[in-house]
C-alpha positions in Angstrom: 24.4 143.1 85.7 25.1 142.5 81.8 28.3 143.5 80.1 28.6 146.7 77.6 29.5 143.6 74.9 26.2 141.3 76.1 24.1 144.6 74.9 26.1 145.2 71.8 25.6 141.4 70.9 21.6 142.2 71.3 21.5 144.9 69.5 23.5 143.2 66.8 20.7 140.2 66.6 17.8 143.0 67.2 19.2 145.1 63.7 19.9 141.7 61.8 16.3 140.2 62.5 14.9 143.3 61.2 16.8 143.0 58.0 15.3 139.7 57.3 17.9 138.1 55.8 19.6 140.7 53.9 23.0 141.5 54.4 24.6 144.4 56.6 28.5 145.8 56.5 29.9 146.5 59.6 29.3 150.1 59.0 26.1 150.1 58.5 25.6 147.5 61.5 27.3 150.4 63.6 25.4 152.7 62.5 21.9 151.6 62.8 23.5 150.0 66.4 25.9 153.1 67.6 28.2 150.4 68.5 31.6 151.3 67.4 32.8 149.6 64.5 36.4 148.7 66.0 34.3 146.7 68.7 31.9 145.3 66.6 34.1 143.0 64.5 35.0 141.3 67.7 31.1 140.7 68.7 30.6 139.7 65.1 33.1 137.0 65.5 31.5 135.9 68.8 28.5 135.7 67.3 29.1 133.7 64.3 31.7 131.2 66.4 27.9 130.7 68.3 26.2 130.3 65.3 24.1 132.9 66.0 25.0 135.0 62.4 27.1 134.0 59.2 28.9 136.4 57.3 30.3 137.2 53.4 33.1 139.2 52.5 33.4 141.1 49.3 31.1 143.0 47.2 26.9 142.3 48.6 28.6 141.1 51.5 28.0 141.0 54.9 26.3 139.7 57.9 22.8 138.1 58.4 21.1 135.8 60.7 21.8 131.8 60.4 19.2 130.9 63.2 15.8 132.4 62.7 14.6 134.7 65.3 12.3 132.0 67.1 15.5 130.0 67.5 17.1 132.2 69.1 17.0 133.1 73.1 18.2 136.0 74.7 19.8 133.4 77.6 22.0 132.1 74.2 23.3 135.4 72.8 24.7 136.1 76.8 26.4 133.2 77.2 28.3 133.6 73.8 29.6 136.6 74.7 29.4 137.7 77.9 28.8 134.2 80.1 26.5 134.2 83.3 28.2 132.7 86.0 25.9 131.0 88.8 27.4 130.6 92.2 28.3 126.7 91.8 31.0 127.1 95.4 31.7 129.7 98.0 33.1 132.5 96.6 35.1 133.4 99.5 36.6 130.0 99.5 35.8 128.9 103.2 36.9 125.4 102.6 34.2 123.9 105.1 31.3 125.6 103.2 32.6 123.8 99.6 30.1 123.2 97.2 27.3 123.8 100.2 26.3 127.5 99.5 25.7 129.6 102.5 22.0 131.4 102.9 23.0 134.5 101.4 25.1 132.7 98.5 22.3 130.4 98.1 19.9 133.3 97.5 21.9 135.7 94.9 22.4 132.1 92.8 18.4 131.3 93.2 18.2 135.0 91.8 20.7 134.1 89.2 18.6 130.7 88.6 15.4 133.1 88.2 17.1 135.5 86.0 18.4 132.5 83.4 15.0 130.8 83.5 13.1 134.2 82.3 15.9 134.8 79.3 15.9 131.4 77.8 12.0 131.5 78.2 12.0 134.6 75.8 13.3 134.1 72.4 14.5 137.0 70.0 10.7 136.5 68.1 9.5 137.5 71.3 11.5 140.6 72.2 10.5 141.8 68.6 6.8 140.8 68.7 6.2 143.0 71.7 4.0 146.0 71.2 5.4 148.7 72.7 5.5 152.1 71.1 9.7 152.0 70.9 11.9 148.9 69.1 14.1 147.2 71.6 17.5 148.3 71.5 17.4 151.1 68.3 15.9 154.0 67.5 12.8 153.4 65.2 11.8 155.6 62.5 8.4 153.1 61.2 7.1 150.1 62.9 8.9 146.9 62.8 7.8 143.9 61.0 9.4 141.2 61.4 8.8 137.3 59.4 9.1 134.3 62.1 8.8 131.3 59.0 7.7 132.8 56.3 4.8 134.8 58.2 4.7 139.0 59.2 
C-alpha cells in the first residue's frame, strides 16, 4: 500500500528525531537508515521542500528536524512524498457513475478515509514513545530516548 520512498521518508524522520537536533550527512543518514545514499538526497529534498527537515552544507553540516516530533504526523510525511490518493470519481470512468462512487468504490475510499484518519491521529512523538522491545524503522543497539519540548 505505501511506496519504497514513503518508508524511506519515515525512516529519515525516525533517525533524525533520535538525533535531537544534531546534524546528520547523508552517509551517515544511509547508514543508520540502509537507504541508499543516491536515493536519499532526493527524499531529503522532499522532505525539506515540506518543511519537515532543514539542512547545512559544509563542514558540521547536515540535516536535522525543523518541526519537532509532536508536530509531525505520519499522514504529513506520506503526502510529501508519496501522496495518498482517495477515490474522489470512478476509476473506470463510467460517465453515468461521475463523482457518485459505486458500492465497492465507495468502500475501498471509506477504507482509504479509515487509513488517513489513524495516520494523522498518530504523530512522530507517538511512533517513538511506544514501548515495544524494537525502534520503529532501525535497528536499535540501546533504548531510545527521545525529548518532545524540552522533556525525555
Amino acid at each position: 500500500m505505501f511506496s519504497q520512498t514513503t518508508e524511506y521518508a519515515l525512516r529519515v524522520i525516525v533517525h533524525l528525531a533520535t538525533l535531537e537536533g544534531k546534524p546528520a550527512t547523508i552517509q551517515q543518514i544511509s547508514s543508520a537508515t540502509k537507504v541508499p545514499a543516491g536515493y536519499l538526497a532526493k527524499v531529503l529534498q522532499s522532505l525539506a521542500r515540506a518543511g519537515f527537515i532543514s539542512s547545512q552544507r559544509g563542514l558540521h553540516g547536515g540535516s536535522v528536524l525543523a518541526r519537532p516530533v509532536d508536530k509531525i504526523n505520519v499522514f504529513e510525511v506520506i503526502q510529501s512524498v508519496s501522496p495518498m490518493a482517495r477515490i474522489e470519481t470512478c476509476p473506470l470512468g463510467i460517465k453515468s457513475h461521475g463523482n457518485k462512487l459505486c458500492a465497492l468504490h465507495q468502500r475501498l475510499d471509506d477504507a482509504l478515509g479509515m487509513v488517513e484518519k489513524a495516520l494523522k491521529e498518530s504523530t512522530m512523538a507517538d511512533i517513538l514513545a511506544d514501548k515495544r522491545d524494537s525502534r520503529p524503522l532501525c535497528e536499535a543497539a540501546k533504548p531510545l530516548a527521545v525529548t518532545i519540548r524540552g522533556k525525555r
